[in-house]
N, C-alpha and C positions, 0 to 999 in steps of 0.2 A: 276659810279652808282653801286649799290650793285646789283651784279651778281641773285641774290633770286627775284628781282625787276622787272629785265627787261625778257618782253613774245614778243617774235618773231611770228607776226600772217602775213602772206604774203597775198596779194593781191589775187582776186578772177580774172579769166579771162570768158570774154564773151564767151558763145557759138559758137564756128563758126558757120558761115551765111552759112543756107543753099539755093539751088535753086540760083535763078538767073537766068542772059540770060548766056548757054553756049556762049565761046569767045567773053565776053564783057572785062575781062582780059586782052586779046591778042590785042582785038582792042584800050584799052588804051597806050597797050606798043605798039603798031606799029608793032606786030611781035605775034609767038605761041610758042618762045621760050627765058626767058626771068631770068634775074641774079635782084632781086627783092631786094631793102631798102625800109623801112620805118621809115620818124621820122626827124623832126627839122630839117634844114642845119644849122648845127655850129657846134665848132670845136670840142668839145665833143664827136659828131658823126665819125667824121674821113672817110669822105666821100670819099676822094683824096687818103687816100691810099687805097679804095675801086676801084675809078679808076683805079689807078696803077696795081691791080692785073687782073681788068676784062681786060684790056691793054694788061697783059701777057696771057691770056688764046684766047683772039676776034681774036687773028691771024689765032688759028687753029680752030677754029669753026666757021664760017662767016655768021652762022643762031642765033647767043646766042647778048642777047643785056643787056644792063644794066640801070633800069627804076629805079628810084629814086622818091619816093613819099612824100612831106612834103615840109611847108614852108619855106621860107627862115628868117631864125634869123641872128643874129650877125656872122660878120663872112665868111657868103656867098661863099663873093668874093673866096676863095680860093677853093670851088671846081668848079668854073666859070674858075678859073685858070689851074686847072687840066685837065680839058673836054676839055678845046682849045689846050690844051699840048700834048693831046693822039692820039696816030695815028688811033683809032677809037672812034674818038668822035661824028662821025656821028650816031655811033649806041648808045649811052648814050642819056635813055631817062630823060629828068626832066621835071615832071608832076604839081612841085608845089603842094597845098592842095588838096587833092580828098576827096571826102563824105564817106561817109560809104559802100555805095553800090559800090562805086569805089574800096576802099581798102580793102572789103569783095572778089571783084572780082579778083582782083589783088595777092591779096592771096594763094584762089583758085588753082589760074592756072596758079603761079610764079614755074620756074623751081629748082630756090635753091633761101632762104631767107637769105640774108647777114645782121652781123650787125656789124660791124669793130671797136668798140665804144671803146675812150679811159678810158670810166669811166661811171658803172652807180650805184642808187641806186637801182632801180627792176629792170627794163626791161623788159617793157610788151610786145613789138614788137613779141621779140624771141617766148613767149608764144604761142598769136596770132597766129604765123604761123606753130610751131607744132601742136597745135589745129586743123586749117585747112588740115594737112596731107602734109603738105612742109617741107622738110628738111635744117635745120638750121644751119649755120656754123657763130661763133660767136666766140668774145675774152673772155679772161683770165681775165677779167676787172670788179672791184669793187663785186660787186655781182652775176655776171654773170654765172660763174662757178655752184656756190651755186641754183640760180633760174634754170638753166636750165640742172643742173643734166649731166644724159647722153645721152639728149636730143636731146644735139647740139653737133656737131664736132667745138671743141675749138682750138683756135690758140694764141699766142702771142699778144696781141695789136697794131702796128703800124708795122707789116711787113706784105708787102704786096704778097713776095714770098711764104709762111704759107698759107696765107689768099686763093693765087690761088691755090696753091696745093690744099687744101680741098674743094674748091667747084667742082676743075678740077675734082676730085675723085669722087663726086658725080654726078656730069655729065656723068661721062664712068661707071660709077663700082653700075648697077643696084642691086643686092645682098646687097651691104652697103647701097645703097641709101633704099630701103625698110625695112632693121632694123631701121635705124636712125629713119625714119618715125615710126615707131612702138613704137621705144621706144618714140620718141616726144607724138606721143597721152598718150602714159600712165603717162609722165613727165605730159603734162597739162592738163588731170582729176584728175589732185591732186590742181589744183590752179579755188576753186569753190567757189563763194559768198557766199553759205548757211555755209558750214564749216567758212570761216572766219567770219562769224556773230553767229554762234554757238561758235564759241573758244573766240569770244568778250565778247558775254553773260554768258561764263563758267568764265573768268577772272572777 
């Protein structure tokens, strides 16, 4: 297509949900300290090398868990495979679909937002949780980079050594962990429904 043709208008993201019951969050993950996914199981998502990294981190920290929210699609099987493989798969939560007020919660009062994705076109997840004030650690993948800026702490795609290093780092390393967040909120007060229905109507 002719370069003069095509207008790149990005997605608007919802407001984070405010209020709520405090530690209605904590009481979905079974814990108040918690390594948070959101989004489809399939392979896409790269759930298992998610495990693999929370794997390397759950030994030294035996309060951090790993809650996983979203149905199950195609695929599945293999982070079923993963979670029985892990020497702490006891603490891997898998919550299946949650409502809004679930994943509004979960959000909230998720300790780091992972998204390990081998491939996306937006990616709203990441958004969503810098919105909420959660800091993001996400791949190098499809769009990702581009959507979430300096948002998120970016890793490789499908290594899971990368992947724990940077959440490890926001676990210990308070100072980073509240830039990240900072810059996240100002990453997604750029991604607003009025502007993208205003840049639709200017086009």
């Amino acid at each position: 297509a002719d370069p003069d043709r095509v207008v790149a208008i990005p997605h608007g993201v919802p407001a984070a949900a405010e209020g709520g019951d405090p530690g209605a969050g904590a009481a979905l993950a079974g814990g108040d300290r918690y390594l948070l996914a959101v989004g489809t199981v399939e392979p896409r998502k790269d759930l298992p090398t998610l495990v693999a990294a929370f794997d390397a981190l759950a030994g030294d920290d035996p309060h951090l868990r790993l809650v996983i929210a979203g149905a199950d699609g195609w695929g599945a099987e293999a982070l079923t495979d993963a979670i029985a493989a892990s020497r702490n798969g006891d603490r891997v939560v898998r919550l299946g679909w949650v409502d809004d007020a679930g994943r509004a919660a979960l959000l909230r009062e998720a300790a780091v937002f992972a998204y390990p994705s081998r491939y996306e076109g937006f990616g709203l997840p990441p958004v969503e949780a810098m919105a909420a004030g959660v800091p993001v650690v996400a791949t190098r993948a499809g769009s990702l980079p581009e959507v979430c800026g300096d948002g998120a702490d970016l890793v490789p795609p499908q290594d899971p050594d990368a992947l724990a290093a940077a959440v490890g780092r926001l676990l210990a390393d308070p100072a980073h962990r509240a830039a990240l967040v900072e810059r996240g909120h100002q990453v997604a007060a750029g991604y607003d429904w009025d502007v993208t229905a205003a840049r639709f109507a200017a086009l």
